[in-house]
N, C-alpha and C positions, 0 to 999 in steps of 0.2 A: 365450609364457611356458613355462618348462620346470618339471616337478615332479618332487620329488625325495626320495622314503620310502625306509623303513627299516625292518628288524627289525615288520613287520606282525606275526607271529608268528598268523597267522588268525584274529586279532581282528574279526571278519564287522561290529559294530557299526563300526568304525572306519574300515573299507573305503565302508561303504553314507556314512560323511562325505566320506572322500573323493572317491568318486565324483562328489559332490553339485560338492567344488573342481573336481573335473576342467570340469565340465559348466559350471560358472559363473567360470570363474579366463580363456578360451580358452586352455588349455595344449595345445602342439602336440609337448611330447614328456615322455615316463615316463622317467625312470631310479627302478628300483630295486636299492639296495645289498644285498638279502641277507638271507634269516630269512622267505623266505615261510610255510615248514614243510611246506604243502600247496597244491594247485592251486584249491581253493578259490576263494582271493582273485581268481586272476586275470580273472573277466567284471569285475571292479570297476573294475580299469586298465587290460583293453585294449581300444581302443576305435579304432574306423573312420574312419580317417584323424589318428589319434595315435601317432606314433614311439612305438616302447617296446622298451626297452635294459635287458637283467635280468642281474645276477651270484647264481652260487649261496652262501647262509650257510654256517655249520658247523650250523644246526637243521634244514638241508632235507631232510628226510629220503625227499619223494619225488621226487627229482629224474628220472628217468626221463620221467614222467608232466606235472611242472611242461617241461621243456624240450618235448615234444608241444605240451600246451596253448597254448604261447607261442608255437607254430611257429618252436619254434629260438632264440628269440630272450633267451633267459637262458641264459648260458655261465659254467664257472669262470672266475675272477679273478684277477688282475688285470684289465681288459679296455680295453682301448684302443679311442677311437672317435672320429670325426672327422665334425664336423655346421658346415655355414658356416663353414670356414678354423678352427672351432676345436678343439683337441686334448683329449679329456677320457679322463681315467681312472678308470674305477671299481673298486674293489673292497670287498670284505666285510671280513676284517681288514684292520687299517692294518699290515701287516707292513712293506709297500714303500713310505710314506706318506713317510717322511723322506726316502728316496733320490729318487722323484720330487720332492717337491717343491724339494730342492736342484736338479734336474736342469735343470728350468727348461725341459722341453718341453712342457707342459700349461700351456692356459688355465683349466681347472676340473681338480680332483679330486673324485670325489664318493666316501665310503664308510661303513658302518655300523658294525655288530657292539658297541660301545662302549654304546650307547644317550645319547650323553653329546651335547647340542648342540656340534658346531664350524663355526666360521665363522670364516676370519682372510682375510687376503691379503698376499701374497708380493709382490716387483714386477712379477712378470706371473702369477702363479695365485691361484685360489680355490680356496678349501679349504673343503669344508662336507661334515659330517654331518649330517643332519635329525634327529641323536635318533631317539626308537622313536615309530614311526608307531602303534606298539599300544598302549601306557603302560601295559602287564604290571608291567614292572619299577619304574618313576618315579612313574607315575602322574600321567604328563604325556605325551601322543598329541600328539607335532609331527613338521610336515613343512617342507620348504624350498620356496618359489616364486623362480626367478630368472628374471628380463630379460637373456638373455643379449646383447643388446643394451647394455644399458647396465651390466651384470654387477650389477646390484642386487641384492642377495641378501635374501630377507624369511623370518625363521622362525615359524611358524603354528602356535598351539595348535587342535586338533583335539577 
């Protein structure tokens, strides 16, 4: 099962829930789109023997420090990544969201910045924003769970 937040914005209450999914979901990989703010958050998602694939927001303001903490492993975005034969792209803005997804080389898109739930599907991609993992703005703390297996896509209030 893969998990897939957004815009945490160091919301620590919201982190300590989702930890709790990580622990109780068996999710075998993180993606996060972006708006950590601070490195904080990160003991909550990264976890020993769980992939994790991080792009930086436009709020990251310590990116230096967050790209350490992660051992590298949160990069600018767009970011292209390939897990079991499938193509996923992440990014924070949706800038390139419509050319990918015409382009029709991705299996998944994952990205944030919007705070806005998306979920659709193309003939061969998935498109999903998890909405804000922090619910600062909405007042709504969702995340995405997907089977990439069976591309099930389930959105989670938090």
């Amino acid at each position: 099962m893969w998990l897939i937040i957004s815009d945490t914005h160091d919301n620590m209450y919201k982190m300590k829930e989702i930890e709790k999914i990580i622990e109780r979901e068996n999710i075998t990989a993180v993606f996060h789109c972006g708006d950590f703010v601070a490195p904080f958050v990160l003991p909550y998602i990264l976890k020993e023997g769980i992939e994790f694939y991080g792009v930086f927001g436009n709020n990251d303001g310590e990116k230096l420090l967050l790209n350490e903490k992660s051992g590298k492993r949160i990069l600018p975005g767009p970011r292209e990544i390939k897990i079991d034969n499938y193509n996923i792209l992440m990014m924070h803005e949706p800038y390139s969201l419509n050319a990918a997804e015409k382009s029709g080389l991705y299996d998944f898109i994952f990205f944030g910045h919007t705070h806005e739930i998306v979920h659709r599907k193309t003939e061969k991609t998935i498109i999903v924003n998890p909405g804000e993992s922090s619910g600062w703005l909405t007042n709504r703390a969702t995340i995405a769970l997907i089977d990439p297996h069976d591309k099930e896509v389930n959105i989670m209030e938090i």
